[in-house]
ROLUMKE-172522 format. One record per residue (C-alpha): residue number from 1; x, y, z. Coordinates in nm, 3 decimals. Layout:
N
> num, xx, yy, zz
> NUM, X, Y, Z
...
END
This chain:
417
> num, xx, yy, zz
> 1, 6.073, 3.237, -0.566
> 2, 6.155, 3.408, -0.234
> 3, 6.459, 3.449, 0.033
> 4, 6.229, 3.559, 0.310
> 5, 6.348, 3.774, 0.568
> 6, 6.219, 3.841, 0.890
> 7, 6.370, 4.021, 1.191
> 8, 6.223, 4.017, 1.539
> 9, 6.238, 3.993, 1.931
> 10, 6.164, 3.784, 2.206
> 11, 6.250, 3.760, 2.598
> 12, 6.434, 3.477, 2.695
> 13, 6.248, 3.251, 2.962
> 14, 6.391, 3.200, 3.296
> 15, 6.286, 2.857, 3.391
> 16, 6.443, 2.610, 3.187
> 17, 6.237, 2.379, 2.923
> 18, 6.156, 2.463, 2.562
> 19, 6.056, 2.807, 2.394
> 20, 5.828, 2.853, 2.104
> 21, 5.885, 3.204, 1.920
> 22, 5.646, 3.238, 1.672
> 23, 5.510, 3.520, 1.392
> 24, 5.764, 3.469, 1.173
> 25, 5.534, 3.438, 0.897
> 26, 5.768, 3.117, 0.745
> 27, 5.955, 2.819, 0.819
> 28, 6.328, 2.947, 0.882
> 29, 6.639, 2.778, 0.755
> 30, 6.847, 2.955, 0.956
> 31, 6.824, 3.201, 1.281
> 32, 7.112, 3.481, 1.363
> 33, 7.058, 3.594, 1.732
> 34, 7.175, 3.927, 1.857
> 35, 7.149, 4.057, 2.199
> 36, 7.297, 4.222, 2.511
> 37, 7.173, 4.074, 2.813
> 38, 6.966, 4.381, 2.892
> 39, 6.596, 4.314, 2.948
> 40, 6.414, 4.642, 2.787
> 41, 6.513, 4.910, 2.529
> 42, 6.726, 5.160, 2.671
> 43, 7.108, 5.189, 2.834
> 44, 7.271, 4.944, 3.075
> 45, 7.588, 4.912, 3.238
> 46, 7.880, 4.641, 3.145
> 47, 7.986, 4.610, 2.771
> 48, 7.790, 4.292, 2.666
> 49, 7.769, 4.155, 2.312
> 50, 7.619, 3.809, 2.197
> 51, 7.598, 3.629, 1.870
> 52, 7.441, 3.282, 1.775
> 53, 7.306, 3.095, 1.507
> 54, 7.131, 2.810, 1.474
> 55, 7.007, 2.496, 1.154
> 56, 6.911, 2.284, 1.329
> 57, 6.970, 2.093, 1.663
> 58, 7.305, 1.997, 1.613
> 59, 7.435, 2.252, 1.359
> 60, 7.486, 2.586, 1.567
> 61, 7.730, 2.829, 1.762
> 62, 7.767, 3.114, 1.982
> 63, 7.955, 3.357, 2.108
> 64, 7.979, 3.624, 2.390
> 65, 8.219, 3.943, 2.519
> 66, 8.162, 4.043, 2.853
> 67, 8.354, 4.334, 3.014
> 68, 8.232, 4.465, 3.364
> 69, 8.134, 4.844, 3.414
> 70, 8.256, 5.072, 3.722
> 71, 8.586, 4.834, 3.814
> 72, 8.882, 4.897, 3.955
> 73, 9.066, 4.672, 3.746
> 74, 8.961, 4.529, 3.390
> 75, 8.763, 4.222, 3.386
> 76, 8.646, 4.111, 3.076
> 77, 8.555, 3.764, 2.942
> 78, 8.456, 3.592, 2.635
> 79, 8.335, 3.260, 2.558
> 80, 8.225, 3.033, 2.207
> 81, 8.008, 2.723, 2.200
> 82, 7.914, 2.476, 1.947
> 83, 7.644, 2.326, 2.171
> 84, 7.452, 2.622, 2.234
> 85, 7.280, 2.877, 2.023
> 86, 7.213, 3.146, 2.330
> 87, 7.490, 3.218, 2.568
> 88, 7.523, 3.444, 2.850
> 89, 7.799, 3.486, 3.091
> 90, 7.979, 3.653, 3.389
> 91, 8.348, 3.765, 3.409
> 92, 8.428, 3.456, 3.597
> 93, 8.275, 3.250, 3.321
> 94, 7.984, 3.142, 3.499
> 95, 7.670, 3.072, 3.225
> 96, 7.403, 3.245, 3.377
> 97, 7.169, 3.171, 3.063
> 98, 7.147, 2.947, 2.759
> 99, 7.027, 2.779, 2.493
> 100, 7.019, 2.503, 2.286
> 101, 6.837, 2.487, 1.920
> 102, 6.543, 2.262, 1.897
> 103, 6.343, 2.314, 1.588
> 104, 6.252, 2.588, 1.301
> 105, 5.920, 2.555, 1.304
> 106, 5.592, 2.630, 1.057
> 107, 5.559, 3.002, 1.197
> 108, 5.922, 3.017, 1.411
> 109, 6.145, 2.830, 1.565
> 110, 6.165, 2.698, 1.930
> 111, 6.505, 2.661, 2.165
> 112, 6.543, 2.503, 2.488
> 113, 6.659, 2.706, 2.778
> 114, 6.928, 2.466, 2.963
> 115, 7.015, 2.726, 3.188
> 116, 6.833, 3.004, 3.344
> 117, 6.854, 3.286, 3.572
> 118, 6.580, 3.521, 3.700
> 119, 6.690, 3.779, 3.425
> 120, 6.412, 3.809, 3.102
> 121, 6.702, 3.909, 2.843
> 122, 6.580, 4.058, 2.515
> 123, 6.715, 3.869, 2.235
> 124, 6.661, 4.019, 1.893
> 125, 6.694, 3.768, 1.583
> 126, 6.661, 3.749, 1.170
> 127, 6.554, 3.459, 1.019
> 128, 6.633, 3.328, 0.682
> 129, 6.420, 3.132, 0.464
> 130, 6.247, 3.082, 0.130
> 131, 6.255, 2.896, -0.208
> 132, 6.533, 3.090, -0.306
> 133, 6.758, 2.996, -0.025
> 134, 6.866, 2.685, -0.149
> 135, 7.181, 2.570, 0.104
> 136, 7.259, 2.656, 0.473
> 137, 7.578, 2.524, 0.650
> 138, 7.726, 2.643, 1.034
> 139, 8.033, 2.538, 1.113
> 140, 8.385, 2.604, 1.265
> 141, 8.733, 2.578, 1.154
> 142, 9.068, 2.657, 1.329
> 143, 9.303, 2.934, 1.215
> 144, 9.637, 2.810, 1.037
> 145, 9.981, 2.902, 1.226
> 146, 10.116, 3.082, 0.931
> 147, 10.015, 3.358, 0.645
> 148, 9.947, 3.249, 0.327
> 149, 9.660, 3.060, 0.150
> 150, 9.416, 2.798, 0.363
> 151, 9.101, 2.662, 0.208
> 152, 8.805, 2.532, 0.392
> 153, 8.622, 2.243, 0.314
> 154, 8.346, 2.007, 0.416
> 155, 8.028, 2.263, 0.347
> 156, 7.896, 2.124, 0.092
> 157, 7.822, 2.364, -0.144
> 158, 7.953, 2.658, -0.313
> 159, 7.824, 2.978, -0.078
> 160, 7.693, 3.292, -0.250
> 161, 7.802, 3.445, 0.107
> 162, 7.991, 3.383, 0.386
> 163, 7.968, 3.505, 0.710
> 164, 8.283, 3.449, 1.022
> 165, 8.263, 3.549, 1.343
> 166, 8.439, 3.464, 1.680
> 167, 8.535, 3.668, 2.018
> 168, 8.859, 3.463, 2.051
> 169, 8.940, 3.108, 2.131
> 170, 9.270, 2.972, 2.187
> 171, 9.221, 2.583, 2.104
> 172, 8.987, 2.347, 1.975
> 173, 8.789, 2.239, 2.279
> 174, 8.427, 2.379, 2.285
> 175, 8.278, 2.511, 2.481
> 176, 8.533, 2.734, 2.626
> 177, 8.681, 3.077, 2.711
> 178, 8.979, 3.329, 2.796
> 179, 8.980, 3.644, 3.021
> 180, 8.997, 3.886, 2.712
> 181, 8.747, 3.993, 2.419
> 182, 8.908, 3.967, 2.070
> 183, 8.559, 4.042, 1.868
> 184, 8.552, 3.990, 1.473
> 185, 8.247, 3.972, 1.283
> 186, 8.280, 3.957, 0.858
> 187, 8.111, 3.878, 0.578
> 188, 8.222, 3.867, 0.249
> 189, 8.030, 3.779, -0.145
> 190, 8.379, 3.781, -0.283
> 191, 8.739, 3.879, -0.306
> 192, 8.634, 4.262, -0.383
> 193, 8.319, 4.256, -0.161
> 194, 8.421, 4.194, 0.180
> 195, 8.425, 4.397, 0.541
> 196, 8.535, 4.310, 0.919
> 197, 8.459, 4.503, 1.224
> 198, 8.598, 4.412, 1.537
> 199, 8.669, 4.535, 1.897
> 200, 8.915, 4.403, 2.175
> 201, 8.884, 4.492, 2.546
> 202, 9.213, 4.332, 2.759
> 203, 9.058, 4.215, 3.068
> 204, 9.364, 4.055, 3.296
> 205, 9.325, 4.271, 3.556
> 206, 9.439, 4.562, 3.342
> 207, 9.476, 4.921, 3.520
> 208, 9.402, 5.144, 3.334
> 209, 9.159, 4.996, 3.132
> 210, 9.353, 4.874, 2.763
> 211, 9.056, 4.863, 2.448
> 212, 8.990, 4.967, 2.124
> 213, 8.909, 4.911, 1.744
> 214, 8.927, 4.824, 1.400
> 215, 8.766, 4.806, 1.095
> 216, 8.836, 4.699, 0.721
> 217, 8.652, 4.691, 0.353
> 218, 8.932, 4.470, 0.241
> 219, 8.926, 4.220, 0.500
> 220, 8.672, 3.947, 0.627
> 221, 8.869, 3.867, 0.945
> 222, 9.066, 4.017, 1.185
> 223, 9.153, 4.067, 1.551
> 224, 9.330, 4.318, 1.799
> 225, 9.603, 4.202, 2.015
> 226, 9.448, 4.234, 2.350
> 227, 9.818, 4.354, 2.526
> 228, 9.978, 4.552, 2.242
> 229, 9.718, 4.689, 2.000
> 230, 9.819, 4.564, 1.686
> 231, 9.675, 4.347, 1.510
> 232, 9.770, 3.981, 1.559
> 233, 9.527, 3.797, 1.335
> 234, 9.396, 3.925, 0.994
> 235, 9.236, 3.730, 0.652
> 236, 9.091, 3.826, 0.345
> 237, 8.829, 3.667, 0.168
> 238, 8.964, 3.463, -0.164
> 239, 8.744, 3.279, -0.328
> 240, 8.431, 3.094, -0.238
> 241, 8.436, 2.769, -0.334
> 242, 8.271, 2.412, -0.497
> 243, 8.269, 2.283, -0.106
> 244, 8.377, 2.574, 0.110
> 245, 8.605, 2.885, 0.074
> 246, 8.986, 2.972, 0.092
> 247, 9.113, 3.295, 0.277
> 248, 9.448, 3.426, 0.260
> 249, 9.571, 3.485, 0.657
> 250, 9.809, 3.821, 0.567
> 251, 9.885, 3.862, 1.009
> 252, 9.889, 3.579, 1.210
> 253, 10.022, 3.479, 1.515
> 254, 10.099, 3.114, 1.662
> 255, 9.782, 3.055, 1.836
> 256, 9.537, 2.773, 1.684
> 257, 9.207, 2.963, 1.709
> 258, 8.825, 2.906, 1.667
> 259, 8.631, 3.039, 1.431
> 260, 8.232, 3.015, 1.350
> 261, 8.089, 3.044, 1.004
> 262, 7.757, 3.029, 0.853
> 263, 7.771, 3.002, 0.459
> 264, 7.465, 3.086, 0.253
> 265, 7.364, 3.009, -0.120
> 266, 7.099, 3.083, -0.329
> 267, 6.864, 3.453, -0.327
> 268, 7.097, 3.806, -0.411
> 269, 7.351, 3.938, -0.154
> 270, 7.518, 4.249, -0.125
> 271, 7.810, 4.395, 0.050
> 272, 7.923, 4.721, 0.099
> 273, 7.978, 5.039, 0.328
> 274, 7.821, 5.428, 0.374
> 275, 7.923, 5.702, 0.597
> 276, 7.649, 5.805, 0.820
> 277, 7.452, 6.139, 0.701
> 278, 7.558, 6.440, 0.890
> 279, 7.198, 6.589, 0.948
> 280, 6.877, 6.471, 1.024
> 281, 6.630, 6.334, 0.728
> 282, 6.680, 6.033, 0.517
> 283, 6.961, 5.926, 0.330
> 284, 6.968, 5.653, 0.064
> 285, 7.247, 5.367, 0.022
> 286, 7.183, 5.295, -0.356
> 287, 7.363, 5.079, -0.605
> 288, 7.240, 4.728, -0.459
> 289, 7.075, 4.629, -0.771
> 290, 6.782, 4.461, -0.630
> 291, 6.519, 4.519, -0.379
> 292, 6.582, 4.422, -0.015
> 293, 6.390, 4.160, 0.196
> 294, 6.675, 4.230, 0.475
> 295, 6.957, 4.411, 0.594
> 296, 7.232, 4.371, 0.847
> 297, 7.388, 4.720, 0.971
> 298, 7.765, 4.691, 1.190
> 299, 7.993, 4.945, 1.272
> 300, 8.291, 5.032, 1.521
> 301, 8.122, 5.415, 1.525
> 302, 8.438, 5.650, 1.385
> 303, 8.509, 5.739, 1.039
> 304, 8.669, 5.538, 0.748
> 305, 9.013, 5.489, 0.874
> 306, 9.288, 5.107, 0.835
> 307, 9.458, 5.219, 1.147
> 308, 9.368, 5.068, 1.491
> 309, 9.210, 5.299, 1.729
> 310, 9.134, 5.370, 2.108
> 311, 8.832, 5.292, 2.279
> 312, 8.611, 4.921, 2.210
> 313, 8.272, 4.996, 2.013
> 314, 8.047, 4.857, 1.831
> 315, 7.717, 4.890, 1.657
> 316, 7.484, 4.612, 1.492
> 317, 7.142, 4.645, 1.373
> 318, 6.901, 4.429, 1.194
> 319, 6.558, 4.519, 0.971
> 320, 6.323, 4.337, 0.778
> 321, 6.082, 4.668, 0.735
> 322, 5.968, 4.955, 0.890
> 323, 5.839, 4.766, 1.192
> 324, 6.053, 4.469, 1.196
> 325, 6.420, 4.599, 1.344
> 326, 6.656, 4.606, 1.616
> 327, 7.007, 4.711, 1.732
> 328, 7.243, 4.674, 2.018
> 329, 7.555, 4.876, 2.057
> 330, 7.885, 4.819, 2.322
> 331, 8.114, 5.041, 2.438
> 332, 8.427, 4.991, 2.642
> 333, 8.596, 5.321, 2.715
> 334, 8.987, 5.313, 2.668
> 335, 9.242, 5.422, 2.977
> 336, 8.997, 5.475, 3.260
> 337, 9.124, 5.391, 3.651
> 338, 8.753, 5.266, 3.689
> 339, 8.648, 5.101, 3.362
> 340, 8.362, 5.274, 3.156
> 341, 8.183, 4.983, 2.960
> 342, 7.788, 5.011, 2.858
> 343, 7.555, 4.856, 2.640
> 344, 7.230, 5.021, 2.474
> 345, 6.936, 4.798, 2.316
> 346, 6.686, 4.983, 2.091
> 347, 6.427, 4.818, 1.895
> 348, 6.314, 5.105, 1.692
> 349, 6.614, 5.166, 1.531
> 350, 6.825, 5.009, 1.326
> 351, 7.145, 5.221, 1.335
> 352, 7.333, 5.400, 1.645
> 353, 7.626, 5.522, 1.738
> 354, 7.678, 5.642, 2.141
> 355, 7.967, 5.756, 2.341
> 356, 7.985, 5.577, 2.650
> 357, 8.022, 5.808, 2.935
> 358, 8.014, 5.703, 3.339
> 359, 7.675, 5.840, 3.375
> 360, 7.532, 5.651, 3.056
> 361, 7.608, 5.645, 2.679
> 362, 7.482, 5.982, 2.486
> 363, 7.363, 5.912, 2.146
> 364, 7.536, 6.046, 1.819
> 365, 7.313, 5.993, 1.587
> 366, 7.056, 5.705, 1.542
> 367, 6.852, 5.630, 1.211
> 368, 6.508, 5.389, 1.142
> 369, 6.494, 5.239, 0.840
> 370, 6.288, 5.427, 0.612
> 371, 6.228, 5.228, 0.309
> 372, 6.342, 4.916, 0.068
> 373, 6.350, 5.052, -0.293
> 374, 6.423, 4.836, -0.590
> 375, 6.815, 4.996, -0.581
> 376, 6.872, 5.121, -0.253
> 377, 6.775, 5.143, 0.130
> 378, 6.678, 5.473, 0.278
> 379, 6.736, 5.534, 0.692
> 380, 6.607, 5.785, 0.844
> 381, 6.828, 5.984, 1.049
> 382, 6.623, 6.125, 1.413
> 383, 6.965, 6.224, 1.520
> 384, 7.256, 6.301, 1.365
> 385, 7.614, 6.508, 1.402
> 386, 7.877, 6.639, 1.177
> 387, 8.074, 6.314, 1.243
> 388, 8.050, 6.091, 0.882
> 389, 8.110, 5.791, 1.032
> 390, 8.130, 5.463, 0.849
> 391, 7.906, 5.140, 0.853
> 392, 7.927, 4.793, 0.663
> 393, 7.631, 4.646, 0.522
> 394, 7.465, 4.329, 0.433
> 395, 7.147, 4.356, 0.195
> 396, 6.972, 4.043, 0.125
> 397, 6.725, 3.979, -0.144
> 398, 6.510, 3.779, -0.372
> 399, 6.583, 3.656, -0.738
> 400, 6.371, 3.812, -0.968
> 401, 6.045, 3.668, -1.058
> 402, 6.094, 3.737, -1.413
> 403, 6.463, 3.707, -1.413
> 404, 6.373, 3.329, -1.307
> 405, 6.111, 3.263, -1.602
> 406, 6.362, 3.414, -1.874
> 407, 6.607, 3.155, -1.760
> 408, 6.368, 2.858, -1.742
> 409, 6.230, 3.005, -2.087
> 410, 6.592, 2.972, -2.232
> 411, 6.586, 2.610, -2.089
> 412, 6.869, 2.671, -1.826
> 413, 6.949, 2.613, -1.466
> 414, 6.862, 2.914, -1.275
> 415, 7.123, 2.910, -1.046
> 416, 7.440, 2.755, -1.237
> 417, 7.765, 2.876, -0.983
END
C-alpha cells in the first residue's frame, strides 16, 4: 500500500500540440500545477501566481492573478477555467499560454498546449498516486448569498481532505475574469484542522496601489475586499461528508462566486502550521504521526496574526525529497505611485519569504527540506531572520504496511469512514 508522491518541473512548450512529462516514477491520479510565468529560477518582475489541477481530460481547473510591475496606475487581473489545466494571462485578459489535460500516463502525464507564446514558462507540479489513494474528484461550486450552513454534493465519496481554491469569479460562466485578484487557497482534514491564505491586489486603475493579506488556522476560505480591505467572503470547514462536504460561510457578501475544489480519500493527511526558525540550521515540524511521501508549504510571509494586513504576498512550495521540490513566491507592494509587484521561482527550495523592493525582492529567509522522519519534517534554514513568521502545511502520507495487515488480520475493512 502506497500514496505516492512526486514533485517536479517542466518548461511549458511554445508551439501548440501535446506534451509528454515523464519521470514520475508512477501513474498519477491527480496533478497540482504551480508556477509563475517566469522561465528560470531566480526574480522577475509583475506579481504572477498560477494554480491548476488536472484527473483527467474533462475533470480539471485553473486559476491565475496577474498584477503588472513599474505602473502608473494598478492593473491587475485574474482569471478561472474549467477547460484548462495551465493558464497564463495579461492584464487585459489576453491568454498568452495554456493547457488542456490529456492523459496521466505510465511514467507522467501529458497536456496539450492550445495556446502558445514564444515564452518557455517553468511550471512546477506534484503528483498524486498509489494504492492507497483510493478516490479523486475536481470540481466547482458557487458560493451561497448568505452566512450560515451550505453542503456540497455530487463527489462521490466521503474526502479524507479537501482542498478550495479560487482568485475570484463573479458568476457561473467559465472561463472568465475581473480586473482584481481576490486569491484564497485552503485545505482542511476537518472542522479543527483547517488553514486559508490569501492575498488581494485592487487593480481598477487604482493610484496608489491598494493590496494586502490574510491568513487563518480556523478557516478554509476566505477573501479580501479588493476596495475596502475587509474581508467580504469567509468559510470554515464543517464536516466532510458521505458525497461531499458542508462549510459554514460566517462573511459573505451578495456576489455568486466560483470556487475550485479537489477532494482526496484514502492514504494519511495532515494539517497544521509552524513559525519559521529564526536562525540558520534545521528545524523540525513534529507531531504528524506518520512518515511523509509529500508536503505542501503556503504562507502570506508575516507572523501569526487574524487581522488583515498591508502589502499582497505569498509563498508556496512543494517537496517530495531532498531533490524533488519547488517554490514560487508573489509580492504586490501596498501604496506605491508606481506599483511594486515581483515574483521569485526557486527550485531548490521549498520555503521563502522576500520583500519585494523596486530593484528586486531581497530574501528573508529560505529553507530546503532536510528530511522526512517517521513524526516530523525537518527544513533546513540557508537563511533566516529574527522574524517568526508563520506557514500552513499539508503532509501527505502512506497507511502503514503493518497497520493494514492488523486490520485485514482482524477481518475488517481497512478504510471504513
Amino acid at each position: 500500500m502506497a500514496l505516492s508522491t512526486y514533485v517536479g518541473s517542466f518548461s511549458m512548450n511554445t508551439s501548440t500540440g501535446n506534451q509528454a512529462i515523464t519521470g514520475v516514477g508512477f501513474q498519477p491520479k491527480v496533478i497540482l500545477f504551480f508556477a509563475n510565468a517566469l522561465t528560470a529560477d531566480g526574480s522577475g518582475a509583475n506579481a504572477n501566481e498560477m494554480l491548476g489541477c488536472a484527473i483527467s481530460s474533462t475533470e480539471r481547473w485553473t486559476g491565475m492573478g496577474i498584477s503588472n510591475d513599474a505602473a502608473a496606475t494598478a492593473a491587475a487581473r485574474d482569471r478561472l477555467d474549467n477547460t484548462k489545466c495551465l493558464t497564463f494571462i495579461n492584464t487585459a485578459n489576453t491568454v498568452l499560454a495554456a493547457a488542456d489535460f490529456v492523459s496521466q500516463d505510465a511514467d507522467g502525464f501529458t497536456i496539450n498546449v492550445t495556446t502558445a507564446d514564444a515564452t518557455s514558462r517553468v511550471i512546477n507540479y506534484i503528483a498524486l498516486g498509489g494504492t492507497d489513494l483510493s478516490n479523486v474528484k475536481a470540481g466547482s461550486f458557487t458560493n451561497p448569498l448568505v452566512v450560515g450552513n451550505a453542503g456540497t454534493t455530487g463527489v462521490g465519496f466521503q474526502p479524507d481532505c479537501l482542498l478550495l481554491f479560487s482568485p475570484r469569479h463573479l458568476d457561473s460562466t467559465l472561463p472568465g475574469g475581473f480586473h482584481h485578484i481576490q486569491w484564497s487557497l485552503g485545505v482542511g482534514t476537518s472542522s479543527s484542522a483547517q488553514w486559508v491564505s490569501s492575498w488581494k491586489t485592487e487593480g481598477n486603475a487604482s493610484d496608489p496601489s491598494d493590496t494586502a493579506r490574510y491568513q487563518r488556522t480556523a478557516s478554509i476560505f476566505a477573501m479580501i475586499d479588493p476596495f475596502t480591505d475587509t474581508k467580504n467572503k469567509e468559510a470554515v470547514l464543517v464536516s466532510l461528508d458521505s458525497d461531499g462536504f458542508t462549510l459554514n460561510w460566517t462573511t459573505i457578501v451578495a456576489e455568486a462566486g466560483q470556487i475550485f475544489y479537489l477532494a482526496l480519500k484514502g492514504g494519511q493527511y495532515k494539517v497544521g502550521a509552524d513559525t519559521q526558525k529564526t536562525s540558520t540550521g534545521t528545524q523540525a515540524t513534529s507531531g504528524i504521526g506518520f512518515t511523509p511521501t509529500g508536503l505542501l508549504l503556503t504562507g502570506f510571509n508575516n507572523i501569526a496574526t487574524t487581522s488583515i494586513i498591508t502589502s499582497g504576498r505569498n509563498s508556496l512550495g512543494a517537496a517530495s525529497s531532498t531533490t524533488q521540490r519547488g517554490h514560487i513566491w508573489i509580492g504586490d507592494l501596498d501604496n506605491q505611485a508606481d506599483t511594486v509587484a515581483k515574483s521569485d521561482l526557486d527550485r531548490t527550495a521549498v520555503l521563502k519569504h522576500l520583500t519585494e523592493a523596486s530593484g528586486g525582492p531581497t530574501t528573508e529567509a529560505d529553507a530546503d527540506l532536510d528530511s522526512f522522519n517517521s513524526d516530523d519534517f525537518t527544513l533546513n534554514y540557508g537563511t533566516a531572520d529574527a522574524t517568526a513568521r508563520q506557514f500552513l502545511y499539508l503532509v501527505v502520507g502512506s497507511i502503514p504496511t503493518t497497520v493494514v495487515k492488523d486490520i485485514i488480520g482482524m477481518g475488517v475493512v481497512p478504510f471504513p469512514r
